[in-house]
N, C-alpha and C positions, 0 to 999 in steps of 0.2 A: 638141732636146726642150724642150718650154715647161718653165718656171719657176715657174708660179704656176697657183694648181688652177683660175681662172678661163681658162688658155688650153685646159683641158680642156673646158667647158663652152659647150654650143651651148643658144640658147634663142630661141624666135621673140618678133619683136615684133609683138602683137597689128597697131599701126597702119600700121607700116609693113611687116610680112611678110616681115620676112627673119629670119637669125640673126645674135646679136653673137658674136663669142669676142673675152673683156678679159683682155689681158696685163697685168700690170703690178707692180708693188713689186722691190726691189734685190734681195733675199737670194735664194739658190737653195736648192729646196725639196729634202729628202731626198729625194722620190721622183723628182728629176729624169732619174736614169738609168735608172728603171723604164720598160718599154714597154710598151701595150698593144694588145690586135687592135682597128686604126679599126673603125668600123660601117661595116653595105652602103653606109648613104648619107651626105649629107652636107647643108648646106643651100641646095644648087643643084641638088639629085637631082628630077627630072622628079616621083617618086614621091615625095619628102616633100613637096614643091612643091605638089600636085595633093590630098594629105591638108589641108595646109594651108591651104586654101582654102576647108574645109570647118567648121575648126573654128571656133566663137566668140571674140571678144575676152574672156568670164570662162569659157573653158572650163578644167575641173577641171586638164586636163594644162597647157595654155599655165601657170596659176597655180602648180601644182606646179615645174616647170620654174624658173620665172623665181625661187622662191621659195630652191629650194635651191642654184642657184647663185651665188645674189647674198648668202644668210643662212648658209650652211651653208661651214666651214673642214673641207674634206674630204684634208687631208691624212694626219691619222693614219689612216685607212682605206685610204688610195693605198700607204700605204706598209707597211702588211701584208702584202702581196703580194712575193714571197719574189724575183721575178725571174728564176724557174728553168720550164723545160718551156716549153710552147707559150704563145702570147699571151694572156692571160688578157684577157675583156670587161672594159670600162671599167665602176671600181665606182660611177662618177656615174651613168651610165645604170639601173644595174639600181636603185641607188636610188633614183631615181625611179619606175621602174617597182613595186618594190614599195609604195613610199607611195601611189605612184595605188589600186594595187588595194587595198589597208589601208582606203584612204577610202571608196574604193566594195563594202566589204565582202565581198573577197577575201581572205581570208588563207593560203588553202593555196598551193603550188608548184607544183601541178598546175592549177591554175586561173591562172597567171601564166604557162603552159608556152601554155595553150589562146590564153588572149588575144594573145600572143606569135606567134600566125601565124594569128588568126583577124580581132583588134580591130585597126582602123585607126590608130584613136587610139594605144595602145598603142603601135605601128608607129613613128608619128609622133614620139612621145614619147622613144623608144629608138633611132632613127633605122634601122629595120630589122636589128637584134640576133636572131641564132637562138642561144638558149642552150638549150643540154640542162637537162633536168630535174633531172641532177647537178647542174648550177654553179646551178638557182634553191636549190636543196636546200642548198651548199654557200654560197653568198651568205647566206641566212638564218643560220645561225651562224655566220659571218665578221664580221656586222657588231650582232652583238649587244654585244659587249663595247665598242662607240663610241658606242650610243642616249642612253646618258647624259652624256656630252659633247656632242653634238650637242643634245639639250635644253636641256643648259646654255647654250649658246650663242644659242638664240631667245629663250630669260626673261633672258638679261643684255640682251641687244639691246632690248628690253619695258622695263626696266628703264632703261637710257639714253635711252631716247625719251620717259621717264617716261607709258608706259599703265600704270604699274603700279607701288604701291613696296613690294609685294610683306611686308607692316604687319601684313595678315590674311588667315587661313588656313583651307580648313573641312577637314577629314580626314573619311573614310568607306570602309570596304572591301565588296564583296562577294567572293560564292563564282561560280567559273566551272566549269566540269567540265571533267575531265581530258579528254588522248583515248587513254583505256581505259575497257574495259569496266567495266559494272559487273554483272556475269552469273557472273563467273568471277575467285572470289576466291579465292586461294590463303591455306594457314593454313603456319605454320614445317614442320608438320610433313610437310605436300603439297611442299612446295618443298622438301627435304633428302633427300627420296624419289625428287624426279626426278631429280634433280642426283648420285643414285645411279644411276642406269638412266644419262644424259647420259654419266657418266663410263665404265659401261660398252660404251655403244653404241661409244664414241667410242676407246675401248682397242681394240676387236675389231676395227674399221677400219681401223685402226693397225696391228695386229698380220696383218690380210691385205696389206696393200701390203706391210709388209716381207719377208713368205714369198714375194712373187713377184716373178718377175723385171723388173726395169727395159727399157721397152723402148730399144731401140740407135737406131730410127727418128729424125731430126732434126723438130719442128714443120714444118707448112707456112706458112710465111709470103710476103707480100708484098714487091716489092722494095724497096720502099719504110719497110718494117717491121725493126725489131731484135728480137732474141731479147735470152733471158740473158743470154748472154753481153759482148752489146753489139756483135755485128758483123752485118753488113748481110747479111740470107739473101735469095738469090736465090727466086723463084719458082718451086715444083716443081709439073711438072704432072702433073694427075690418073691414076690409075692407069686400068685398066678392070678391074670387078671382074670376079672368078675365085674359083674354088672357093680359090686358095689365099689371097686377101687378103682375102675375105668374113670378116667378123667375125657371130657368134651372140651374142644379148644375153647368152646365158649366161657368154660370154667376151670381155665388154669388158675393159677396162683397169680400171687400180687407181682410178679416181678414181671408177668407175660405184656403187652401189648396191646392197647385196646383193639379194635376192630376197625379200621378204616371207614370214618363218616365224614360226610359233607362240610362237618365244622373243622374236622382239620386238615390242615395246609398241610405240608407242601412242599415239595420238590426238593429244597434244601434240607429240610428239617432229617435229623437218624430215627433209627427205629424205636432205638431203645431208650430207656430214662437215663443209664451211663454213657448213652453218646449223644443226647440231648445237654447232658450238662456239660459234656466236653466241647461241644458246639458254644453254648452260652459262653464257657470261660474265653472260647476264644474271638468269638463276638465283642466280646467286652476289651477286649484288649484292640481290637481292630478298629473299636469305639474311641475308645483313648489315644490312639496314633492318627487318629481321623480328627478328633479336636484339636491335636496340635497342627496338625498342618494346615487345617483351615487359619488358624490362628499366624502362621508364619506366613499363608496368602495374602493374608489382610494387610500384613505391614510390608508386604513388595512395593515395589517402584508399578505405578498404575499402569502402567503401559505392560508391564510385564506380572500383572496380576491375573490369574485366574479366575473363570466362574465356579461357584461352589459344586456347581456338578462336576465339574473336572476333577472335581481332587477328587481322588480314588484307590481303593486299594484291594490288592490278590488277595480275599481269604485264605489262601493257601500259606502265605507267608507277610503278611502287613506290614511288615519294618520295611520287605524291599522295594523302594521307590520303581515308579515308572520312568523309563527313558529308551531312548532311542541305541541300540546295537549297533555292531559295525555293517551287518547287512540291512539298516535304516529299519528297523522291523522293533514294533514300538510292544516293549513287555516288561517284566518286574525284573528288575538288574541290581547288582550287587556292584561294588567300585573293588576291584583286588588292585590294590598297590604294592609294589616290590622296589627294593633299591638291592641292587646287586655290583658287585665286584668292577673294578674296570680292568685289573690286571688279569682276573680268572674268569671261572663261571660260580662263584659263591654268591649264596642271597646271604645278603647283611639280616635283612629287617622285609617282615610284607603287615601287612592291616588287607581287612575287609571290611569296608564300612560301606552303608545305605545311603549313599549322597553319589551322587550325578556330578560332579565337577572336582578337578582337579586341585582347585582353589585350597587352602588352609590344608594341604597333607604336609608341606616340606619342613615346617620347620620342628612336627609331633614324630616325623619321620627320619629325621636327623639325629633326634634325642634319642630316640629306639633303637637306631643303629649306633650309638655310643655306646649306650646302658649293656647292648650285646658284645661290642668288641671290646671297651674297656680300652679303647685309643681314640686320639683325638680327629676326625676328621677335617682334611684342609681342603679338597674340590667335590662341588659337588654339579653333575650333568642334570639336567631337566632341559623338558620344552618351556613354552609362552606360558603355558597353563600353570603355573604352579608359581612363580614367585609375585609379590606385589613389593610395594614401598615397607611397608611393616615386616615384612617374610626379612628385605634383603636387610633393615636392621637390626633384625634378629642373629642373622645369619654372621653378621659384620661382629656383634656383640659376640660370638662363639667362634671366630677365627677360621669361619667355614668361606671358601669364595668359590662364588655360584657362578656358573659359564651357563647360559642362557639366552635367547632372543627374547626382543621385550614387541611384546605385542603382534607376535609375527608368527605364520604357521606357513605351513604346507599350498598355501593359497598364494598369499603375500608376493612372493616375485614374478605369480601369473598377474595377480591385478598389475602391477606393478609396469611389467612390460606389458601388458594391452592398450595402458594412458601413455607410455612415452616420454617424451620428454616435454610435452606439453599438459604433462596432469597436475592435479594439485600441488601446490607447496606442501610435506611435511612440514610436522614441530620437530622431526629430526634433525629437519634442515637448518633448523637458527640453535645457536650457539650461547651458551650461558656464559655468561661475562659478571664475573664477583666484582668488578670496579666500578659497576654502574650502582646499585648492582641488580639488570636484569638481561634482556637478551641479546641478542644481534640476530638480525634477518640477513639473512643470502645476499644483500645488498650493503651491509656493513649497516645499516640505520639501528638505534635504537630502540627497547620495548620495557618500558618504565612498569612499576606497579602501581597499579590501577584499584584493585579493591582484593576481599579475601569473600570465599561465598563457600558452599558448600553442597553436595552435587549426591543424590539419593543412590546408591546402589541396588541392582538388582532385587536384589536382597532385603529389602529394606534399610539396610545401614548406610551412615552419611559419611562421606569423606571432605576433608577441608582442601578447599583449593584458593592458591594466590593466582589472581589476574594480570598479567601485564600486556600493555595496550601500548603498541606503536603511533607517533603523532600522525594526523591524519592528514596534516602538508606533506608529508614523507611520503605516504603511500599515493598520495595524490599523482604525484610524478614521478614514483617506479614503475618501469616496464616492466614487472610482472607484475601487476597489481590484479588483471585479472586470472591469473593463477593462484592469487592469491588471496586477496580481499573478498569476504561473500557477504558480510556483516553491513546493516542497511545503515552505520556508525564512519563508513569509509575508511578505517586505521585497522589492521589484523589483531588481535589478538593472541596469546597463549597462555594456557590456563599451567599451573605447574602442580605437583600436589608433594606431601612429605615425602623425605627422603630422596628426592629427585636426584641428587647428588650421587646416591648409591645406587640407581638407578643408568644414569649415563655412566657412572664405571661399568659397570655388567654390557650395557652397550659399545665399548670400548673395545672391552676386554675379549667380546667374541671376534671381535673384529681383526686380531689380530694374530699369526701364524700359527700361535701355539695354543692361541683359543680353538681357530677355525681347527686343528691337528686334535686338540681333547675333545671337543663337541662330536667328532667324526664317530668316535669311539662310541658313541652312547646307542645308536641303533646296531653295532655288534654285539650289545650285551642285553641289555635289558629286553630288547626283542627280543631276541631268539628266546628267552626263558619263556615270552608269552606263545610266541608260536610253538615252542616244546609242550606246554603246559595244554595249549589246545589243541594240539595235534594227536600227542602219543600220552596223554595222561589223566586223561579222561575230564577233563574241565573244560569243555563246551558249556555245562551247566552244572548248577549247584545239583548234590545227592540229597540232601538235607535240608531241611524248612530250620529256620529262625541264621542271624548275625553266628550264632556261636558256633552252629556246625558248618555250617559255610566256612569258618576259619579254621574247623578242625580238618578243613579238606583242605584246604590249601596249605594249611602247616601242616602233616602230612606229606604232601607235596616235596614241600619245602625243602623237609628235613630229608626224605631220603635220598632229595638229588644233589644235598650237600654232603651225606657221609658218599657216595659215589663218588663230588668230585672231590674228596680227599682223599680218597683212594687212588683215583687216578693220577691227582699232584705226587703222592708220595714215590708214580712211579717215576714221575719228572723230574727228577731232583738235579738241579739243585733247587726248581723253582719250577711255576708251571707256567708254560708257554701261554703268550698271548693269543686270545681267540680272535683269527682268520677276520678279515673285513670283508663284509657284505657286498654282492656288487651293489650297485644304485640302479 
């Protein structure tokens, strides 16, 4: 058995048209006692021979190929594999096969099933592999839990060949849609109802197999086939039917189905006792994601609390929350976040996570892209959405400095110029003075502290906020008093909250040329990855129901449009050009 995961991988050379397989290094690898089922061919097969002929020297699979067997340490994946039952396909191959189709904007298993005996390429690529629909289905959550190690491993390789020293970072997330409906939304109390009916379909079931008798009959099996038991059943042959071995559907066996009556439901409910219980399990779990978000309703800020029939969830996929899409179209959506490169087009780091809001990713997402590149990050690009007071002293505590607008979006300079120069006063507008020590108003006046209170978030969580309160003679005789004063107290207030201090740096610091010059940068990168990603790569919508394979689509994703662009840096050398700015 080879030793080294390169003796597993076959890859053609464009120029000279053959395959390599490279043995090599001392130590033997864990998986070396594992076996797997070879493919049909090989690369002296008439048929891969005769594909190969056909392909391009930068065709998408030759690159694929050559990519992940020369960049890719595939042995924690090789050795997953339990070494038990029949030969299991090699998992170099299917990984390839699904990063082809990933790129070419394939993502379901059923579309890798089709190409698989339809595409040449494909063919070629996989060396004539017939996998069932199961092992694409089963491959796809097999190799979710190594996308992040294998990422890691293209951005260090980036990183030693210095395209990158990975210095600056732009963060940005969208919303993808689940794959569930969004037509049929369950409330706690629809789901604990059926899960009533589930439990009794599924008792009565129950309770007729054991009234009847077990039949004595042995299964028919193959010779070649085991039963239960474990011993090898010969072949019995067919009877010929007869009034006495005719069976009436009315009297099939205990596994068949009762007959459709009046007493049961209904619509939802499967046919059978194995997809009644697959329903219950998953009832039950939509029950238990329904309790807790009722429970995180309860403790929101009132204003922004729900009624309990609102809370709601897709059967289809229950972890993914409800929200509104970029074409306002209200369905089960997943949050994909990415921080990617500002020098290249590399993803550092992405997450998929069931929340709606931008809020709490920056600083889980900063540490992820450490743990991956193994250097220290010093800027990091975001919108409004994503840092708070807590975020940016975190962020201060880690040497990372955030270039960001606070509280400001895409709206903000419209509102802004519609009032003029007659609209309200910001708390922009007054200035923090440590000799007082609190503000100063646009007018030079003072803003003393007044009390400390604390103000409910959204969320239900409480933030502490200090008061200072300008004297109300002062306000009395400013001329903007009515731009400014709305308080039935006659003196302005401003509330401040922790970290304020690192708060007006961050507003500072955009503010000025090399701020405004790195901010510029953040919608050349991180965008285009989302418009690529929903353009040409099949991620309009998730392929997969649950958190996990939703992430296996995206890492996925991820990884094969980072061994590409380290392919194409290495053709850029000494370094890879900056990507193009966007018009506005």
């Amino acid at each position: 058995m080879p030793t080294d995961r390169r003796a597993w991988s076959f890859f053609a050379e464009p120029d000279a048209r053959r395959c390599l397989a490279a043995a090599g290094g001392s130590s033997r690898s864990h998986r070396a006692w594992l076996q797997f089922a070879e493919p049909p061919w090989d690369c002296e097969s008439p048929e891969w021979l005769a594909i190969d002929r056909t392909l391009g020297e930068d065709d998408l699979a030759r690159k694929i190929a050559r990519l992940v067997d020369k960049e890719l340490d595939l042995d924690s994946l090789f050795s997953s594999y339990a070494g038990r039952g029949s030969l299991p396909h090699r998992p170099d191959l299917l990984l390839k096969l699904v990063l082809y189709e990933h790129q070419n904007g394939r993502p379901q298993p059923t579309q890798w099933l089709k190409d698989l005996k339809e595409n040449t390429t494909v063919q070629w690529l996989t060396f004539g592999i017939r996998a069932s629909r199961s092992t694409l289905y089963e491959f796809r959550d097999r190799v979710q839990p190594f996308l992040g190690g294998f990422i890691q491993q293209v951005i260090r390789t980036a990183i030693d060949e210095r395209h990158t020293d990975a210095s600056k970072a732009s963060l940005d997330g969208t919303f993808v849609a689940a794959n569930a409906s969004r037509h049929r939304l369950l409330t706690l109390k629809t789901v604990e109802q059926r899960l009533e009916q589930l439990d009794q379909e599924i008792a009565k079931i129950e309770a007729d197999e054991a009234a009847e008798p077990q039949p004595q009959a042995v299964a028919v099996a193959g010779a070649d086939e085991t039963v239960e038991t474990g011993v090898v059943a010969e072949a019995i042959p067919a009877q010929p039917e007869t009034e006495q071995n005719q069976q009436t559907p009315a009297t099939q066996g205990p596994s068949a189905e009762p007959t459709a009556t009046k007493d049961q439901p209904r619509s939802f409910m499967a046919k059978t006792k194995r997809g009644k219980k697959r329903q219950r399990a998953q009832y039950r779990t939509a029950q238990e994601i329904l309790e807790e978000r009722n429970k995180i309703n309860a403790r929101r800020r009132k204003d922004k609390r729900k009624k309990s029939e609102q809370v709601r969830v897709a059967i289809g996929d229950p972890m993914a929350p409800f929200g509104r899409d970029k074409m306002k179209v209200y369905r089960p959506l997943y949050n994909v976040q990415t921080m990617t490169d500002v020098e290249t087009d590399f993803v550092f780091a992405f997450s998929v996570t069931p929340t709606l809001s931008d809020s709490g990713h920056l600083v889980p997402m900063i540490d992820q892209m450490t743990a991956v590149t193994g250097q220290p990050l010093k800027v990091m690009l975001v919108d409004s959405g994503y840092p708070s007071g807590d975020d940016l002293a975190q962020c201060e505590a880690r040497n990372v400095e955030v270039i960001a607008p606070w509280n400001e979006n895409s709206f903000t300079a419209e509102k802004r110029a519609k009032a003029g120069e007659d609209g309200p006063i910001r708390k922009d507008e007054f200035t923090w003075d440590p000799t007082i020590p609190g503000y100063r108003c646009p007018q030079g006046n003072p803003l003393t502290y007044r009390e400390r209170t604390t103000k409910q978030k959204a969320n239900g969580d409480s933030v502490s906020l200090e008061i200072y309160q300008a004297d109300a003679v002062d306000c009395k005789e400013c001329p903007l008093k009515a731009r400014c004063v709305h308080s039935s107290s006659g003196a302005r207030t401003v509330r401040r909250q922790p970290h304020e201090d690192l708060i007006d740096k961050m507003r500072d610091r955009i503010k000025t040329p090399e701020g405004k010059a790195l901010y510029r940068q953040r919608g050349c990168t991180v965008e285009r990855r989302f418009a690529d990603m929903k353009s040409f790569r099949g991620v309009q919508r998730i392929s997969g129901q649950t958190p996990e394979r939703a992430e296996a689509q995206i890492g996925l994703t991820i990884l094969v449009h980072n061994l590409i662009t380290l392919d194409k840096c290495r053709k850029r050398e000494p370094r890879c050009e900056k990507p193009r700015k966007m018009a506005v």
